[in-house]
C-alpha positions as CSV (number, residue, x, y, z in Angstrom):
1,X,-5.6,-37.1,39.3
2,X,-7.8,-34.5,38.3
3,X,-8.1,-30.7,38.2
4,X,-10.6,-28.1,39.6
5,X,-10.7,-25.1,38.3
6,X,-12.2,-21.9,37.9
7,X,-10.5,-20.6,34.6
8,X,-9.6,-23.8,32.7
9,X,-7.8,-26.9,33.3
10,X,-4.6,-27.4,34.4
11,X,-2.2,-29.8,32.1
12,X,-0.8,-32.5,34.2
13,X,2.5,-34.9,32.5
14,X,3.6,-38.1,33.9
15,X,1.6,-40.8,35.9
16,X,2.2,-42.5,39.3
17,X,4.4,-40.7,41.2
18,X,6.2,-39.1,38.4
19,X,3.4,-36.8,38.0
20,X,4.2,-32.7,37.0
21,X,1.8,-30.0,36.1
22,X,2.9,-28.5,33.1
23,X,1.1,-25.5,33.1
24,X,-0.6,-23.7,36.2
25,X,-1.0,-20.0,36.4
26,X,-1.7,-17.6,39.9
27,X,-4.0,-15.3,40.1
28,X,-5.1,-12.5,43.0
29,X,-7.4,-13.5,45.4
30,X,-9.4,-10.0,44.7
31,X,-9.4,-11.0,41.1
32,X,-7.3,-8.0,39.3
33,X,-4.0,-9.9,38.0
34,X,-4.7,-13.1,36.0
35,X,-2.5,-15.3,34.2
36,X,1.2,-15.2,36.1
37,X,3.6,-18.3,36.6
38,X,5.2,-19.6,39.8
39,X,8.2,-17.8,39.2
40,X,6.1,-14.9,38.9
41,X,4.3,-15.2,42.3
42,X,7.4,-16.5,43.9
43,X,9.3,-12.8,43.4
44,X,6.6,-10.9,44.6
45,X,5.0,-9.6,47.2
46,X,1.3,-8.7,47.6
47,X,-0.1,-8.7,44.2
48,X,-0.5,-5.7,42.0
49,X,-4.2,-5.2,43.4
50,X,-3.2,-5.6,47.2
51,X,-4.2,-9.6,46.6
52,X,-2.2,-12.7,47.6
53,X,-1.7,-15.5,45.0
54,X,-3.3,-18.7,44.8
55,X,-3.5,-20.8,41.6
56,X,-6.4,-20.9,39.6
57,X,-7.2,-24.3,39.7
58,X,-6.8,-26.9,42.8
59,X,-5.9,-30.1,41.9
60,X,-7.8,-32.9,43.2
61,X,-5.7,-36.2,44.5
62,X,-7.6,-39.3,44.0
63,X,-8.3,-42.1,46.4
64,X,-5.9,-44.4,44.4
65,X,-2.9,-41.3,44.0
66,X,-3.5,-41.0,47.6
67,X,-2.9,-44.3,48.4
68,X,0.3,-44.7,46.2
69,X,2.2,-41.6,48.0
70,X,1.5,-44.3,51.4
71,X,5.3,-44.8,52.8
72,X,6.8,-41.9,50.9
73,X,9.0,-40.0,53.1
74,X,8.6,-36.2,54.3
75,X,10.9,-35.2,51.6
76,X,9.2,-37.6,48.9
77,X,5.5,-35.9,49.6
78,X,7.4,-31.8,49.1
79,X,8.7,-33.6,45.8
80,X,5.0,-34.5,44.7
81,X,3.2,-31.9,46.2
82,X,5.4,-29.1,44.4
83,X,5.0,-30.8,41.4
84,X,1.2,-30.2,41.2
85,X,1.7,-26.2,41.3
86,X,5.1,-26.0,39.6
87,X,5.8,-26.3,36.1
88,X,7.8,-28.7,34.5
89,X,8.8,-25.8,31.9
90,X,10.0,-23.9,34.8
91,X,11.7,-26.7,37.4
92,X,11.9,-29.8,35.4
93,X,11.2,-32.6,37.7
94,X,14.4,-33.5,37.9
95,X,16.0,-30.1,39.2
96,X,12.8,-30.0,41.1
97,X,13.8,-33.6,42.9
98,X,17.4,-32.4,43.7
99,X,16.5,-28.9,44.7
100,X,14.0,-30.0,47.6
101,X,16.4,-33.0,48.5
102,X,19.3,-30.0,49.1
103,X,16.8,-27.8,51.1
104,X,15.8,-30.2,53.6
105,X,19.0,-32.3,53.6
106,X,20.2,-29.6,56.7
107,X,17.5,-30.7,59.4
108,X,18.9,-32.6,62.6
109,X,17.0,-35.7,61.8
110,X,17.3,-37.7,59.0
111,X,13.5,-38.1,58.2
112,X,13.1,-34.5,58.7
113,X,9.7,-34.3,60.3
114,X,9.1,-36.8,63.0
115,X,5.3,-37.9,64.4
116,X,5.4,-38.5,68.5
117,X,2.8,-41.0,69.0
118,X,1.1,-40.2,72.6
119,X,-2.1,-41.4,74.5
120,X,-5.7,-42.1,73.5
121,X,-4.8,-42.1,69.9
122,X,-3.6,-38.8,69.6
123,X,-0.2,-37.4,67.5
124,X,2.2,-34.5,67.4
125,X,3.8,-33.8,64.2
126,X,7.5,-32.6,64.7
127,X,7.8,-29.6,62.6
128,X,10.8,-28.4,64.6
129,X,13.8,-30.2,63.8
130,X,15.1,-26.9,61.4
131,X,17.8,-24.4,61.6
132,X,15.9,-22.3,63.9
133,X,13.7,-24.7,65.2
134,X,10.2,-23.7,64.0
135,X,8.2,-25.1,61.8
136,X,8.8,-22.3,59.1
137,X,12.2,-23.8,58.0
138,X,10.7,-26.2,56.4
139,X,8.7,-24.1,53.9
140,X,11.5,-21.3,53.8
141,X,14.6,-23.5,52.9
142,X,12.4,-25.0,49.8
143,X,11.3,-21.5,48.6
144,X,14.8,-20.0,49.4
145,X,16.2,-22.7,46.9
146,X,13.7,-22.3,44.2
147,X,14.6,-18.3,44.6
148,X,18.4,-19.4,44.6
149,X,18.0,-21.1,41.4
150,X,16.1,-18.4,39.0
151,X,18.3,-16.2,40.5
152,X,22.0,-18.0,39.2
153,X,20.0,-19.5,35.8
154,X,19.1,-15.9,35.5
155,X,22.0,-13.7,36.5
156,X,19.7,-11.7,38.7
157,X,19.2,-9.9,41.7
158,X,16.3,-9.8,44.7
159,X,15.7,-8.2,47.6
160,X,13.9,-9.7,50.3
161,X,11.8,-7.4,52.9
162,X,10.4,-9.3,56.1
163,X,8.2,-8.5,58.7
164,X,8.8,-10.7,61.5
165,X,6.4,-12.0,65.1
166,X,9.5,-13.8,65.8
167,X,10.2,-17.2,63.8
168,X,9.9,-15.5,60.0
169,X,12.9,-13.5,60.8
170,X,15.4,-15.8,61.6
171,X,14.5,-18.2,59.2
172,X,14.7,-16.1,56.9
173,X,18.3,-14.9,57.5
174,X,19.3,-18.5,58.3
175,X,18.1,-20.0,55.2
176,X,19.6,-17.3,52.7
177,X,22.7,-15.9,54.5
178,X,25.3,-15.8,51.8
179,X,23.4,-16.3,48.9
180,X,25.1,-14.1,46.2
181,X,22.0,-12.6,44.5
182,X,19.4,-12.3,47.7
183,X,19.7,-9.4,49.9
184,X,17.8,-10.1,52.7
185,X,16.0,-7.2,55.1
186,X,14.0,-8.0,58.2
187,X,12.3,-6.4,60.6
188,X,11.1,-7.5,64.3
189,X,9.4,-5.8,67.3
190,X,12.1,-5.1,69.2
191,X,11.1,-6.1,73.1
192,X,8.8,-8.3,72.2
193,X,10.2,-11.8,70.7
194,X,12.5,-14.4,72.3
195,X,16.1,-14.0,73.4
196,X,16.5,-17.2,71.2
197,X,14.5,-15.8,68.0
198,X,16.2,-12.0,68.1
199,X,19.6,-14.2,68.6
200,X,19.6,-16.3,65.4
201,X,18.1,-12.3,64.0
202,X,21.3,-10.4,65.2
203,X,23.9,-12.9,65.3
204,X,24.0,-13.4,61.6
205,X,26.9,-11.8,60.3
206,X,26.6,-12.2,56.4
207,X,27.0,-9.1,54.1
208,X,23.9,-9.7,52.4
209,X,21.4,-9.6,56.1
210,X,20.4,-6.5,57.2
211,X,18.3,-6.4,60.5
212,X,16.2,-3.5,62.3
213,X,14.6,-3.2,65.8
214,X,11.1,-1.5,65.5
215,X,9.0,0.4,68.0
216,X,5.7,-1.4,68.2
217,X,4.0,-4.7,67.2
218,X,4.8,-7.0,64.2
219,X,1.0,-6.1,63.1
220,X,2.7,-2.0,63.6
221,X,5.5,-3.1,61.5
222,X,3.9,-4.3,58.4
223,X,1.8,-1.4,57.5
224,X,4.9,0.4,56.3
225,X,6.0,-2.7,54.4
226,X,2.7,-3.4,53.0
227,X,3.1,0.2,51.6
228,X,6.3,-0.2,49.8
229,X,4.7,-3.3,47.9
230,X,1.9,-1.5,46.7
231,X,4.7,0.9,44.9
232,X,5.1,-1.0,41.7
233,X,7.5,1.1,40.0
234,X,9.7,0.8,43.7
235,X,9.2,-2.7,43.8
236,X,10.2,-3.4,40.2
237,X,13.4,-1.1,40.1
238,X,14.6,-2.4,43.3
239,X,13.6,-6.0,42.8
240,X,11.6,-6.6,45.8
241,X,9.5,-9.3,46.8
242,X,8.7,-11.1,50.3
243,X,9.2,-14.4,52.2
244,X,6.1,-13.7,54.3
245,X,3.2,-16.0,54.3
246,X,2.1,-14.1,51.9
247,X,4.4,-16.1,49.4
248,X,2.6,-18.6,47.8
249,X,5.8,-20.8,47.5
250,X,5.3,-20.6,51.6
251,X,1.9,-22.1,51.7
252,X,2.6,-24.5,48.7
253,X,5.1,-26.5,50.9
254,X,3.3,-26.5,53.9
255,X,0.7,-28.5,52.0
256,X,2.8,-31.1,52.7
257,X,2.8,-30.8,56.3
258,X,-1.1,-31.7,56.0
259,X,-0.7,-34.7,53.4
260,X,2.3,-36.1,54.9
261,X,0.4,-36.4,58.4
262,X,-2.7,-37.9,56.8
263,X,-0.8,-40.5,54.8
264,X,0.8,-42.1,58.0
265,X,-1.6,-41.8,60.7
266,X,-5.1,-41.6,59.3
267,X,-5.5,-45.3,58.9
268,X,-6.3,-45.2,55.0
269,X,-4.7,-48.2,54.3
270,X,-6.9,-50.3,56.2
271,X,-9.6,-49.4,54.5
272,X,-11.1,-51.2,50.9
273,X,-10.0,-49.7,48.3
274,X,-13.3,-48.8,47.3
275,X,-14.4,-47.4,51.1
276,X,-14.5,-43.3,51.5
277,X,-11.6,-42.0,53.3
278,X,-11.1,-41.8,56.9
279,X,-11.6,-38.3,58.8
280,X,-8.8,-36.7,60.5
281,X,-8.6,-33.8,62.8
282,X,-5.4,-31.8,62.8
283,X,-5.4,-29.0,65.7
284,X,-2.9,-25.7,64.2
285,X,-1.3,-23.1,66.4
286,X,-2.9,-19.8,64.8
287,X,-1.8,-16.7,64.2
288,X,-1.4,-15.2,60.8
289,X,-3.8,-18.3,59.5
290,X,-1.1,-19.4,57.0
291,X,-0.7,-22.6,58.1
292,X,-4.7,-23.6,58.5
293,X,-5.0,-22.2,55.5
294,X,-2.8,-24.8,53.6
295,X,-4.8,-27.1,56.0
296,X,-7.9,-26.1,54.1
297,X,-6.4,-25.9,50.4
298,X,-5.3,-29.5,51.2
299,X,-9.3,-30.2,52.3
300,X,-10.0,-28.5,48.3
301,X,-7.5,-31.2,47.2
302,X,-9.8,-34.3,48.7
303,X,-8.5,-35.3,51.4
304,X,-11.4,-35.6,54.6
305,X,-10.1,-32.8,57.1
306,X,-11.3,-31.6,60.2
307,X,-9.3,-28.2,61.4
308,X,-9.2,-26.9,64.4
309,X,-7.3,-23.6,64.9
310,X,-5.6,-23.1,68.4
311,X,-5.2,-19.2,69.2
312,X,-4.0,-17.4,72.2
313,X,-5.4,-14.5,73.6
314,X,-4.6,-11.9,70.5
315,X,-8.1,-13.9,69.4
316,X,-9.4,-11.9,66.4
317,X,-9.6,-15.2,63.8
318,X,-11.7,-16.4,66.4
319,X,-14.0,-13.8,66.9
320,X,-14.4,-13.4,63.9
321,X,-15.8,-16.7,62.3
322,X,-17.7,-17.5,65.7
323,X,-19.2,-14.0,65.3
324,X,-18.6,-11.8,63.0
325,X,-16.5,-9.8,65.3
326,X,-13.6,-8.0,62.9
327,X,-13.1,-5.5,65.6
328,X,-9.2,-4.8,66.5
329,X,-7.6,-4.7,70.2
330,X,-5.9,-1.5,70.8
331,X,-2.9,-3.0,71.3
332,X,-1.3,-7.0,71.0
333,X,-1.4,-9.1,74.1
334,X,2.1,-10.2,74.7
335,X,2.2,-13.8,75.4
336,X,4.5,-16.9,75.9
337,X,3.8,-17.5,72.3
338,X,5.1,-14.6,70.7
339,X,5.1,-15.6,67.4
340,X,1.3,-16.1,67.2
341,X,0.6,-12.5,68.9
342,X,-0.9,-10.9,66.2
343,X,-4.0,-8.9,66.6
344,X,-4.2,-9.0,62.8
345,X,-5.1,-5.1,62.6
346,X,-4.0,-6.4,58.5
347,X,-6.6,-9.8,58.6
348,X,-7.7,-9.0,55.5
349,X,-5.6,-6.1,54.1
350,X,-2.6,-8.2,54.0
351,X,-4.4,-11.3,53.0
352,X,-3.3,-12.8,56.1
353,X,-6.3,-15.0,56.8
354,X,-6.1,-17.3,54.1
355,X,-9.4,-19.7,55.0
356,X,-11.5,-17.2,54.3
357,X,-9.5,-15.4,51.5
358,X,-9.3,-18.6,49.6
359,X,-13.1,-19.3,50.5
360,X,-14.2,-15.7,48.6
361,X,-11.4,-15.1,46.9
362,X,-14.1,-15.7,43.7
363,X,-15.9,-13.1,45.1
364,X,-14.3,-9.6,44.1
365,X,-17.5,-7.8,45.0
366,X,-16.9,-8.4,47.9
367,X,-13.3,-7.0,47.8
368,X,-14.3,-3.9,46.2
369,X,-16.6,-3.4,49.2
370,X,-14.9,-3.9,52.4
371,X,-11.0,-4.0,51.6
372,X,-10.3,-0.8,50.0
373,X,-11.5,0.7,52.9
374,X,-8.2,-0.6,55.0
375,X,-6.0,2.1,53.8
376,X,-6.5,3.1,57.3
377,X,-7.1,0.7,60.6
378,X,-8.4,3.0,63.0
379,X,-12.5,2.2,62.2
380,X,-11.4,-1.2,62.3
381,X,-11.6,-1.0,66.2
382,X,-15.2,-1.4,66.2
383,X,-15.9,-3.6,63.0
384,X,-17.8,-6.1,62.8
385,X,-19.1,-7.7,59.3
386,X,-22.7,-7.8,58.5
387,X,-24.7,-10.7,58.5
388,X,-24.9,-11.2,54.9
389,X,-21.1,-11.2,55.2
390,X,-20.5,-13.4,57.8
391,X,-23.6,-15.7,56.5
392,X,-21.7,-16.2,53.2
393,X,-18.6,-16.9,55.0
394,X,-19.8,-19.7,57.7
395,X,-21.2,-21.2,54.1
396,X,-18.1,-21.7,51.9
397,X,-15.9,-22.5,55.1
398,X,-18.2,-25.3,56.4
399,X,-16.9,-28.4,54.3
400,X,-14.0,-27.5,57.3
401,X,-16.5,-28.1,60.0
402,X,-18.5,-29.9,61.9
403,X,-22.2,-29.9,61.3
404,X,-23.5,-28.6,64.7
405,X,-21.3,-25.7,64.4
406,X,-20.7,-22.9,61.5
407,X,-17.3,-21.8,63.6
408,X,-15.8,-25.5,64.3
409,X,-12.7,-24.1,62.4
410,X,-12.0,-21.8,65.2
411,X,-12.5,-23.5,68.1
412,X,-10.7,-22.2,70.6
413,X,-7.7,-23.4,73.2
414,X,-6.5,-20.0,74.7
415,X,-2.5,-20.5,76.2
């Protein structure tokens, strides 16, 4: 195991698969806040500066680390994959074994996750076997524990806002109903999610989940909630943070999604030991990016990706990578996949992107020059970046790729 970093070097303890980072700090992707913990990042929101958190340093999983994590279970891979960006001073491994082994102990199936082998050697990975069947119950139970337990170690309070397309919400509430020390406060675009997704919203009963119907889309409703974050004082005197994607805890787990996949059905095994590793492409329902963007973290980490992002027709990540094209629909195209209908007026003022935050998140002159200008959206209808822009982008994203084409990360398969 091995570390790249920016800043320093993270400190790992342990070997085999008793490995734990003992130190690893978080810093904003538009470079103003430094230095924070995983406890940190996991009660906040945006950052300070309007950023999302990533840590400072990627580890890097060997060949040989790779191969000895073969025939771990789902729950096994969380374990070692949490391990790497959470401290041992803050979870001990221990608490840290037992915590994700409660979190995913609820899911109908016993392994979790389950792969569907189908024809001409391709897979689906079952991510949907959680509370409210999407895929987001897996990373939300985990981070919901890890909040659970600073909270009663601490004696403290949090209160959770979400802005919800349809799946967010309900995991949300489903994962932290009850808690004593979480309040948890979601909003959802009232019209335009599933009768099953407003259900699991409305239903919920506990003292501590508040729900609210909003006019407009889920893209409408987080400019409001973006605002309240960037109050500091607000956020700090009222404890507030967010289980958005925008929660590094989120992504962190979702790693695992990736790693888990690759170690049973790229064929690695099969190969010498001292042979490169085998290529896998792994096709991801897009929306926010969240989820591709753990896709490409994972890539950082070593392991020989290919992504492919699947959008519908609210197709702005696309159009964007194949050319530039920033420029926001007037309004969200409601389809049969509502949780992915975001137009992503926020792309890059909410950090929701994450390929291409992560890829120039180094780069805070680049910040300073195009994000501060998203205070308001309305120009953003006929945006586009300039070539320099969208040059250096196509450049730092193309490990993801395929040579013959600077936008393979987006290729499209429209619903």
């Amino acid at each position: 195991m091995t570390s790249s970093s920016h800043e320093g070097v993270s400190q790992f303890i342990g070997v085999g698969e008793r490995l734990q980072v003992s130190m690893m700090n978080y810093c904003s992707t538009r470079g103003g806040v430094c230095g924070w913990d995983f406890k940190d990042v996991l009660f906040s929101g945006y950052a300070p500066d309007g950023g999302m958190f990533m840590p400072e340093d990627i580890p890097v999983l060997s060949p040989d680390t790779l191969r000895s994590w073969k025939g771990l279970s789902y729950t096994q891979v969380v374990v070692e994959v949490a391990a790497l960006f959470v401290s041992t001073q803050l979870i001990p491994r221990g608490d840290l074994e037992v915590l994700v082994g409660e979190a995913l102990s609820s899911f109908s199936v016993p392994e979790v996750v389950r792969i569907a082998q189908l024809k001409g050697g391709l897979s689906v990975l079952e991510l949907f076997h959680g509370l409210t069947l999407a895929f987001k119950d897996l990373a939300m139970t985990c981070t919901v524990h890890f909040l659970n337990y600073f909270l009663r170690k601490e004696n403290r309070r949090a209160t959770v806002l979400v802005g919800t397309s349809g799946d967010t919400g309900g995991s949300a509430i489903q994962n932290a109903k009850g808690l004593p020390g979480l309040d948890v406060v979601v909003v959802y675009p009232q019209g335009r999610i599933t009768p099953v997704q407003e259900k699991h919203m409305t239903s919920c009963m506990e003292d501590n989940v508040h729900v609210f119907a909003a006019d407009g889309s889920s893209d409408d409703i987080d400019q409001p909630l973006r605002r309240l974050f960037a109050d500091q004082e607000l956020v700090k005197s009222h404890g507030l943070m967010s289980l958005n994607s925008v929660n590094w805890s989120r992504v962190m787990i979702q790693l695992a999604h990736f790693i888990y996949a690759y170690l049973e059905l790229s064929g690695m095994e099969q190969n010498e030991s001292t042979a490169a590793l085998p290529e896998m492409e792994v096709v991801v329902p897009t929306g926010g990016a969240g989820n591709i963007a753990a896709g490409y973290i994972v890539k950082q980490m070593g392991l020989p990706l290919k992504l492919v992002a699947m959008v519908n027709s609210n197709d702005i990540v696309h159009r964007t990578v194949i050319a530039g094209d920033f420029s926001m629909a007037a309004n969200v195209t409601q389809t049969l996949a509502s949780a992915i209908d975001i137009q992503l007026a926020a792309l890059l003022q909410n950090q929701r992107c994450r390929p291409w935050t992560w890829a120039v998140n180094r780069s805070s002159q680049w910040w300073e020059n195009v994000v501060p200008s998203f205070s308001s959206t309305q120009w953003l209808q006929n945006f586009r970046m300039s070539e320099h822009t969208f040059t250096y982008l196509c450049h730092k994203l193309r490990p993801c790729m395929e040579p013959h084409s600077c936008a393979y990360i987006c290729q499209t398969f429209v619903f």
